[in-house]
Residue frames as a rotation matrix with the C-alpha (Angstrom) as fourth column:
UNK 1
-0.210 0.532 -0.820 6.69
-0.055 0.831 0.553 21.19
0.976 0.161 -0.145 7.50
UNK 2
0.443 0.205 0.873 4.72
-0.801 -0.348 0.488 20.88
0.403 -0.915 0.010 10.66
UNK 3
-0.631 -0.421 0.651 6.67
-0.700 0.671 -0.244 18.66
-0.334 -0.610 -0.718 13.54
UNK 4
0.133 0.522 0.843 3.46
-0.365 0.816 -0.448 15.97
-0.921 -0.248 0.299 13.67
UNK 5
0.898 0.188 -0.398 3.63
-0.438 0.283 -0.853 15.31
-0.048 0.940 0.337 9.73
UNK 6
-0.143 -0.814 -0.564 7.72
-0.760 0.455 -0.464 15.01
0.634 0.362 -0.683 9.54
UNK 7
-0.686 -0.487 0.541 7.42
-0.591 0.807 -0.023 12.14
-0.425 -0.335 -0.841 12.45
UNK 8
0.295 0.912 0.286 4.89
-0.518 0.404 -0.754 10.52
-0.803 0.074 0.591 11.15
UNK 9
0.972 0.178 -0.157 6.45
-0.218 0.415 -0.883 10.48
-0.092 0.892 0.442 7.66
UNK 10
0.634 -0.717 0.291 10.09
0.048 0.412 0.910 10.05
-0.772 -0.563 0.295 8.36
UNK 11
-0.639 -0.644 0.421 11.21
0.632 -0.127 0.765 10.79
-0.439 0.754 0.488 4.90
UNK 12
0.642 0.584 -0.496 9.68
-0.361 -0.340 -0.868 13.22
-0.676 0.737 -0.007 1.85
UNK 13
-0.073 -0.452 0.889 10.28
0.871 0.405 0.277 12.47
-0.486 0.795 0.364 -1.47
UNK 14
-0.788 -0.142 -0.598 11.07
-0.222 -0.841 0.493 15.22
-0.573 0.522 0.632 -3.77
UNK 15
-0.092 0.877 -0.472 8.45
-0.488 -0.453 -0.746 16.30
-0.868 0.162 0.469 -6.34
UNK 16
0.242 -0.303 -0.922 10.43
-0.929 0.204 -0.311 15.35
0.282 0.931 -0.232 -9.56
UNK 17
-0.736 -0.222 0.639 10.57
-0.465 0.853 -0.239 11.29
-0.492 -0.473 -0.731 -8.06
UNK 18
-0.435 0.376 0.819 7.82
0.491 0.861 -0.134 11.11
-0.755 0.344 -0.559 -9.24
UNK 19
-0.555 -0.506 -0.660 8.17
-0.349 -0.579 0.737 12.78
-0.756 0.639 0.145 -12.62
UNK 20
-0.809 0.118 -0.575 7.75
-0.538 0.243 0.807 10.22
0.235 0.963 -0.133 -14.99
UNK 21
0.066 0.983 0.171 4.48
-0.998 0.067 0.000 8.41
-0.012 -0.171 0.985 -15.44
UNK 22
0.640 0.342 -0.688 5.41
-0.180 0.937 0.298 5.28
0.747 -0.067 0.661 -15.38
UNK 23
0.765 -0.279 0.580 7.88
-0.625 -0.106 0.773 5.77
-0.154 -0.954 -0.256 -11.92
UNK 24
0.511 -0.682 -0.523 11.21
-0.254 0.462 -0.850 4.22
0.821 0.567 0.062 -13.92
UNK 25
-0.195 -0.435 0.879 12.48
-0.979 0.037 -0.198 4.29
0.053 -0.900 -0.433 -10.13
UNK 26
0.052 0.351 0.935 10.79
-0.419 0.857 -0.299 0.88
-0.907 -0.376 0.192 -9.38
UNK 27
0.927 0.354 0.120 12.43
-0.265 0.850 -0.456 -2.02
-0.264 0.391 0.882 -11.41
UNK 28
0.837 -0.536 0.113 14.52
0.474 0.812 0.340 -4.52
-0.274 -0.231 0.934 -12.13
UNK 29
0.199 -0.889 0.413 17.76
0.413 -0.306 -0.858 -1.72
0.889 0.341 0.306 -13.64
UNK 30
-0.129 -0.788 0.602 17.92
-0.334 -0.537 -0.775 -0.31
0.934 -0.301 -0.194 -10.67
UNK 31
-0.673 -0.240 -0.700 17.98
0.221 0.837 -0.500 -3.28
0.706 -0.491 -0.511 -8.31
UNK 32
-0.900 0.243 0.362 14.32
-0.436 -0.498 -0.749 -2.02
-0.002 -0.832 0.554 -7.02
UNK 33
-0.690 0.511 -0.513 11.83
-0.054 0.670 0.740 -4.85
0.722 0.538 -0.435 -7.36
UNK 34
-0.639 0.366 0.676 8.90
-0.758 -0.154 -0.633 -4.32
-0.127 -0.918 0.376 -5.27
UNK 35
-0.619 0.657 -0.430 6.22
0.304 0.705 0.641 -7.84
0.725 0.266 -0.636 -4.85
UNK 36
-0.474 0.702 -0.532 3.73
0.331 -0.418 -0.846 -5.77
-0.816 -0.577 -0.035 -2.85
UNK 37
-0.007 0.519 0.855 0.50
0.766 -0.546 0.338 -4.53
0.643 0.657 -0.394 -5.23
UNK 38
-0.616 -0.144 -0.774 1.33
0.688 -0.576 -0.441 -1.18
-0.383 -0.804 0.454 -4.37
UNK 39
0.470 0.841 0.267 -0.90
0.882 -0.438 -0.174 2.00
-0.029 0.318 -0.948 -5.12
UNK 40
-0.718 -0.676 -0.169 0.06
0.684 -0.729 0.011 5.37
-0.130 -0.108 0.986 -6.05
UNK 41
0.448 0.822 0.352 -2.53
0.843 -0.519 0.138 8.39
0.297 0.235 -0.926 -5.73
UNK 42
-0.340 -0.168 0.925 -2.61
0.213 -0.972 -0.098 12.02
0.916 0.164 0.367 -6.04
UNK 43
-0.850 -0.457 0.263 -3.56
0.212 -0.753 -0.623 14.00
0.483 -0.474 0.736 -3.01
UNK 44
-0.309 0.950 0.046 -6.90
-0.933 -0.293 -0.209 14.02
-0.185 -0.108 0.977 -3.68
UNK 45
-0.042 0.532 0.846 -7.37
-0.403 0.765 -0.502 10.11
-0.914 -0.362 0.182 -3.63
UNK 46
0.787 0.490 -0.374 -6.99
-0.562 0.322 -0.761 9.59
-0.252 0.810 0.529 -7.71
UNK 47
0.096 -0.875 0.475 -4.55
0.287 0.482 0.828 6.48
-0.953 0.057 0.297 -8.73
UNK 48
0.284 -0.759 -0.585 -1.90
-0.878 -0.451 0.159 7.01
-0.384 0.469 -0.795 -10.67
UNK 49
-0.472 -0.765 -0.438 0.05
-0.741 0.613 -0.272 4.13
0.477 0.197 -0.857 -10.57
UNK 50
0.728 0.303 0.614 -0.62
-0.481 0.865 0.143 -0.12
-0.488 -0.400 0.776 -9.31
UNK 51
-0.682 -0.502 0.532 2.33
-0.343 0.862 0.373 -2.87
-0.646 0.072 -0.760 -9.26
UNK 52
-0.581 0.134 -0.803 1.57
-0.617 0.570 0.542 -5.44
0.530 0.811 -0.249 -11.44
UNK 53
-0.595 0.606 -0.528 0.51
0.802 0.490 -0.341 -7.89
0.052 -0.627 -0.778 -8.30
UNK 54
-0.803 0.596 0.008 -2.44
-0.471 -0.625 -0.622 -5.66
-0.366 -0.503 0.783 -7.75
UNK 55
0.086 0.668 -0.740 -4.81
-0.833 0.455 0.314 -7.47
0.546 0.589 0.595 -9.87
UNK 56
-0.587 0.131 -0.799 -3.66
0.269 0.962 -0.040 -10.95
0.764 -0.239 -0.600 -7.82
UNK 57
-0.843 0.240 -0.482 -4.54
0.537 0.445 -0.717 -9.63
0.042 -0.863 -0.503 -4.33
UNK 58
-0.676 0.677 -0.290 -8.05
-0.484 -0.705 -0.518 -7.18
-0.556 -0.210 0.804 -5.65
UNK 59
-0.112 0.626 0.772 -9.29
0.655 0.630 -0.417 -9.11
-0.747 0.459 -0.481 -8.40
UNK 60
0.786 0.586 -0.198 -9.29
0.353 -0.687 -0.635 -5.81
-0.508 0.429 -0.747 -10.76
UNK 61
0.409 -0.539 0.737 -7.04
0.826 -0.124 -0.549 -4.77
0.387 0.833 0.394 -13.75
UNK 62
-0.625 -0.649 -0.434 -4.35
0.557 -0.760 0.335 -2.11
-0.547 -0.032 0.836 -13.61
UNK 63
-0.928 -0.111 0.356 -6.31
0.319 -0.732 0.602 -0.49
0.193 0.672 0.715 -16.30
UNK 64
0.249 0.969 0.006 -9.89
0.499 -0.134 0.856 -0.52
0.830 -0.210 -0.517 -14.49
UNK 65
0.405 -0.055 -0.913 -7.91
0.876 -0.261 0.405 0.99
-0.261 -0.964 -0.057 -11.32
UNK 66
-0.751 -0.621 -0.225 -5.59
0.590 -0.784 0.195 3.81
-0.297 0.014 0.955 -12.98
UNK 67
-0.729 0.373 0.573 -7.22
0.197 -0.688 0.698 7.05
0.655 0.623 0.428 -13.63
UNK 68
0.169 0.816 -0.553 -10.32
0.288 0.496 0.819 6.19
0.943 -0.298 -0.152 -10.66
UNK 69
0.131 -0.097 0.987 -11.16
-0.968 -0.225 0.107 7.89
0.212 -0.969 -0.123 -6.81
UNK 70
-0.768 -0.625 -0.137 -10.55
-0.408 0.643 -0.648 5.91
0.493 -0.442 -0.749 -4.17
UNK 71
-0.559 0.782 0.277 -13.56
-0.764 -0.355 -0.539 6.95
-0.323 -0.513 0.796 -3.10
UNK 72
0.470 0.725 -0.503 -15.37
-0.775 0.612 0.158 5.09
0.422 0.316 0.850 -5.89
UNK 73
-0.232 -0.340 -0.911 -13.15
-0.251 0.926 -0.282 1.79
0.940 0.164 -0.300 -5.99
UNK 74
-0.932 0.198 0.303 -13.99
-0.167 0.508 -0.845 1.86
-0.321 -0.838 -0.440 -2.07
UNK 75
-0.219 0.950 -0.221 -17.86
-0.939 -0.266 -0.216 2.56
-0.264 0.160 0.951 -3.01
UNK 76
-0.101 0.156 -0.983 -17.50
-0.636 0.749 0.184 -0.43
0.765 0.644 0.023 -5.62
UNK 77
0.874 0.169 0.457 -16.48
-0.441 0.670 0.597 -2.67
-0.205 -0.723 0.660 -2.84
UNK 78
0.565 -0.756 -0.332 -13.06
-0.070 0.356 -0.932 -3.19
0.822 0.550 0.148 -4.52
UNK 79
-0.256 -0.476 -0.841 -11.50
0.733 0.472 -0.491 -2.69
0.631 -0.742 0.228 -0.83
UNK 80
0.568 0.597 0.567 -12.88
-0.339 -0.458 0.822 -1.39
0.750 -0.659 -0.058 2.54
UNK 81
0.635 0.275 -0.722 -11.67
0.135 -0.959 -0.247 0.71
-0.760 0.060 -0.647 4.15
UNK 82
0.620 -0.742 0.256 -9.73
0.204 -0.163 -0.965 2.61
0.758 0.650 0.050 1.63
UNK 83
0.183 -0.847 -0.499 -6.17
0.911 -0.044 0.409 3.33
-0.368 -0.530 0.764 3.54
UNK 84
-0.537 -0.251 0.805 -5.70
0.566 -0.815 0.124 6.06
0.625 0.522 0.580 0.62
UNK 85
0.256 0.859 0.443 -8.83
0.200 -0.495 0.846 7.59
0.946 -0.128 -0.299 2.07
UNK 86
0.814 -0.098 -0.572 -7.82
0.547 0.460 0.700 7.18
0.194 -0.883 0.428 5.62
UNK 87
-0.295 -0.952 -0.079 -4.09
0.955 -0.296 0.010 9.02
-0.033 -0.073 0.997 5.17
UNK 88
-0.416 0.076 0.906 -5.75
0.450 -0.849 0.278 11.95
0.790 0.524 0.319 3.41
UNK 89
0.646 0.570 0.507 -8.28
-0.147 -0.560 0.816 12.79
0.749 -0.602 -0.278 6.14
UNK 90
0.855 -0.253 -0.453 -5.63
0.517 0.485 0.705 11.70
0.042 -0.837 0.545 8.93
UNK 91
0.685 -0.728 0.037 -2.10
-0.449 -0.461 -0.765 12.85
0.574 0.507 -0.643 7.50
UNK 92
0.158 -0.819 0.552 -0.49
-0.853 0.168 0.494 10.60
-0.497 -0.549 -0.672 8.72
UNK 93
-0.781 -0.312 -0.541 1.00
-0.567 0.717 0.405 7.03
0.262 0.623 -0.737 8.26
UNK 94
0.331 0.897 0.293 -1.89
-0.939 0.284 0.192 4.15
0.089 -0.339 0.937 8.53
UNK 95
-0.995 -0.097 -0.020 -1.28
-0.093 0.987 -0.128 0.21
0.033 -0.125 -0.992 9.43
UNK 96
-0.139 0.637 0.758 -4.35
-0.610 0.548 -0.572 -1.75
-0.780 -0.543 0.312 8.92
UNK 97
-0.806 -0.351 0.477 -6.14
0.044 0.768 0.639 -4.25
-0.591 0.536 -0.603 7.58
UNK 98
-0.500 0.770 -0.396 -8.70
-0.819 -0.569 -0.072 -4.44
-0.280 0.289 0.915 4.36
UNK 99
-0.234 0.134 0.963 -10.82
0.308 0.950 -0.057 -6.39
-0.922 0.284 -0.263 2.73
UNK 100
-0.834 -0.420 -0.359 -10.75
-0.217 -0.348 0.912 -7.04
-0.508 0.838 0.199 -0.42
UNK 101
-0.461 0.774 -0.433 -14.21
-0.871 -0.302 0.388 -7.61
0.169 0.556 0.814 -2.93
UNK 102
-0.256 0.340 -0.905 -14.10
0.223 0.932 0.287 -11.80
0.940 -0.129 -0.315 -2.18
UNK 103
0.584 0.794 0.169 -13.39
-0.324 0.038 0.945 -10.96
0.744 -0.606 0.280 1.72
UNK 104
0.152 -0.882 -0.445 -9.79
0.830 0.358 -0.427 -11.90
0.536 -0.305 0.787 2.12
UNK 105
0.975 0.121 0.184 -7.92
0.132 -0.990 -0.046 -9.45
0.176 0.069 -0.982 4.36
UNK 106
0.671 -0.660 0.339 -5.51
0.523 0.098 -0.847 -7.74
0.526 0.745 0.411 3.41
UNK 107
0.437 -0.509 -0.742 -2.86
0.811 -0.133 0.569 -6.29
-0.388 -0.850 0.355 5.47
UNK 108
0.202 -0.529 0.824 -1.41
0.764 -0.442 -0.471 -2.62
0.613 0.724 0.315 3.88
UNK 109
-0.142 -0.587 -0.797 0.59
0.834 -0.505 0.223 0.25
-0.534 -0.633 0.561 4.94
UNK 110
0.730 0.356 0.583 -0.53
0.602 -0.738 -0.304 3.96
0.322 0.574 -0.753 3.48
UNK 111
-0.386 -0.568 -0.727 2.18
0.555 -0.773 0.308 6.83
-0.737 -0.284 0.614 3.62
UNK 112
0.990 0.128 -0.064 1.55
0.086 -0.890 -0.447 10.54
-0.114 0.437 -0.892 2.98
UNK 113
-0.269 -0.870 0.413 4.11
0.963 -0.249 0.103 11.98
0.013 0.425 0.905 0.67
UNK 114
0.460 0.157 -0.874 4.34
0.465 -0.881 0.086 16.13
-0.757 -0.445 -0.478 1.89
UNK 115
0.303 -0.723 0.621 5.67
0.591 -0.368 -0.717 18.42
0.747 0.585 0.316 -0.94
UNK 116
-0.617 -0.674 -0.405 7.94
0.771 -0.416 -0.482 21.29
0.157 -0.610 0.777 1.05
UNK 117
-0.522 0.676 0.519 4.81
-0.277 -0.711 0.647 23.24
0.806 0.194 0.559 1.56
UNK 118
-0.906 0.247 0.343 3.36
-0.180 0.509 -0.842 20.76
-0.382 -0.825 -0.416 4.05
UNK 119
0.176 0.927 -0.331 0.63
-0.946 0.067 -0.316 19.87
-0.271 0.368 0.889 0.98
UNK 120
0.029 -0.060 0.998 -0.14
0.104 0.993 0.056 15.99
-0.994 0.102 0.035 0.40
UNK 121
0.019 -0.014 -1.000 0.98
-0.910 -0.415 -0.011 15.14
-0.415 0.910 -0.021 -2.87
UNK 122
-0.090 0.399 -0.912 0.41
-0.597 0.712 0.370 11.64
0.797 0.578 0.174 -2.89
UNK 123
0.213 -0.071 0.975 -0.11
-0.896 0.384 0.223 8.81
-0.391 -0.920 0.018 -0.99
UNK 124
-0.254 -0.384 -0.888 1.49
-0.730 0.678 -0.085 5.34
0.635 0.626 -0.452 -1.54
UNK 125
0.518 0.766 0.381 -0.34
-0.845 0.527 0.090 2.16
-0.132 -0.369 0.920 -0.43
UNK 126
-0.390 -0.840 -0.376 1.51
-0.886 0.454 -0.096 -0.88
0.251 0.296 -0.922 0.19
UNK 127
0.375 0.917 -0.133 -0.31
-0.922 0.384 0.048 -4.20
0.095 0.105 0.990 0.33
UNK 128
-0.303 -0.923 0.239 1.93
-0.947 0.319 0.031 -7.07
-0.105 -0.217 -0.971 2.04
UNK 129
-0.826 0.201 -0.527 0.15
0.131 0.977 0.168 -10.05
0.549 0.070 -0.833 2.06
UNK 130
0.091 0.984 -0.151 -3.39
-0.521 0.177 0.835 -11.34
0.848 0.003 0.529 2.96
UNK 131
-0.009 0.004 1.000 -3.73
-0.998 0.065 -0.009 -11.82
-0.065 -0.998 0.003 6.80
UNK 132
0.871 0.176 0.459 -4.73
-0.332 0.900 0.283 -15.57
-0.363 -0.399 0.842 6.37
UNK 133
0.244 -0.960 -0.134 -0.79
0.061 0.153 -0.986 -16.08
0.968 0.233 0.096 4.10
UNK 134
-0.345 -0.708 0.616 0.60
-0.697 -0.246 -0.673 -14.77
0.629 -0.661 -0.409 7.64
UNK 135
0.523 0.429 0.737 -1.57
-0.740 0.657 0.143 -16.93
-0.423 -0.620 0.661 10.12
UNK 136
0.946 -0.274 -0.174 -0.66
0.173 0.879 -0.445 -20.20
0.275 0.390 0.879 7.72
UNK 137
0.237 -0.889 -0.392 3.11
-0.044 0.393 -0.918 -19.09
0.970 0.235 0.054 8.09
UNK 138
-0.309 -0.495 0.812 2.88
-0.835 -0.267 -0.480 -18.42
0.455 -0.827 -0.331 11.85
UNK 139
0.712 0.669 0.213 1.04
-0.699 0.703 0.126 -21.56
-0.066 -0.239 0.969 12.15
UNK 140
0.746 -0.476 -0.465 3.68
0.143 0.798 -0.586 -23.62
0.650 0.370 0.663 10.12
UNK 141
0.032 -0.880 0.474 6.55
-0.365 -0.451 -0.814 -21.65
0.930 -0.147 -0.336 12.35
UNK 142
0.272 0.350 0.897 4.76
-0.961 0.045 0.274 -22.57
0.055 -0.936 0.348 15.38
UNK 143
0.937 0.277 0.214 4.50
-0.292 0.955 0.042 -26.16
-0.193 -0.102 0.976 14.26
UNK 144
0.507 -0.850 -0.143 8.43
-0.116 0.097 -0.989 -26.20
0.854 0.518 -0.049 13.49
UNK 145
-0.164 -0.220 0.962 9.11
-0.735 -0.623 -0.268 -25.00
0.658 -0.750 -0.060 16.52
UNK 146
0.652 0.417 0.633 7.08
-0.710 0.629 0.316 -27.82
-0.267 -0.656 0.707 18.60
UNK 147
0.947 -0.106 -0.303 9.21
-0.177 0.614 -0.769 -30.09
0.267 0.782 0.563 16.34
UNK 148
-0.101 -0.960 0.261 12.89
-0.128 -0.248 -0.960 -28.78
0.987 -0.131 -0.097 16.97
UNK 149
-0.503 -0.435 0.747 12.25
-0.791 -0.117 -0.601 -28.88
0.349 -0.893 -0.285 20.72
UNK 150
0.969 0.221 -0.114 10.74
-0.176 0.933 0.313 -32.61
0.176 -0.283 0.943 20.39
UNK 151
0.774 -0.600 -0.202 13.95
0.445 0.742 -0.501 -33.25
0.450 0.299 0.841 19.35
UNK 152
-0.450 -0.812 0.373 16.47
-0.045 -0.397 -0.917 -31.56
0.892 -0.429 0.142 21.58
């Protein structure tokens, strides 16, 4: 694996992780509960896999997203930029933010998975929360804050 890929990615997953089609890794037996609509694509930008909270923060079914390029679903306007898109041509990790078909944006985190070849075999797309959720909580923190040091 070349030097710039392992820091970037800081871990590989083995191949056979991600074995089964429905990724039995992620839930509630084995005390891995993820509340991020995450994304799971092949190499070449096609999802696999979507959490369950995808649909809250795109507006679009699990079953209208599995199976579909990124490419299109960016085309569609389903979210811009893609991040998927973005890892592949980059290889690396990505931090930004999208938007999403209404206009909300969305804050998400894209990692290349490397098989032991130094080929992308997938990329996973995490999707933390919608930028205005964070403002509102750094707002409310802020406004705690002014509070607690009225009073002291």
């Amino acid at each position: 694996m070349s030097e710039a890929a392992s820091v970037d990615l800081a871990f590989t997953f083995p191949l056979s992780f991600f074995a089964a089609s429905s990724f039995p890794l992620f839930g509630r037996e084995n005390n891995v509960v993820i509340a991020d609509a995450v994304m799971i694509c092949d190499g070449q930008g096609n999802v696999i896999s979507v959490h369950d909270t995808y649909e809250y923060f795109f507006g679009v079914t699990k079953a209208y997203v599995v199976g579909k390029s990124v490419y299109e679903l960016e085309e569609e306007g389903i979210f811009s930029p893609s991040v998927t898109r973005m890892v592949i041509e980059q290889r690396k990790r990505i931090v930004t933010t999208q938007r999403n078909k209404k206009g909300t944006l969305i804050l998400t985190t894209g990692i290349p998975i490397f098989d032991q070849k130094d080929e992308l075999r997938y990329v996973v797309c995490f999707n933390a929360m919608d930028v205005m959720q964070l403002e509102n909580i750094k707002k409310k923190y802020n406004q705690l804050k002014t509070v607690l040091e009225y009073k002291n």
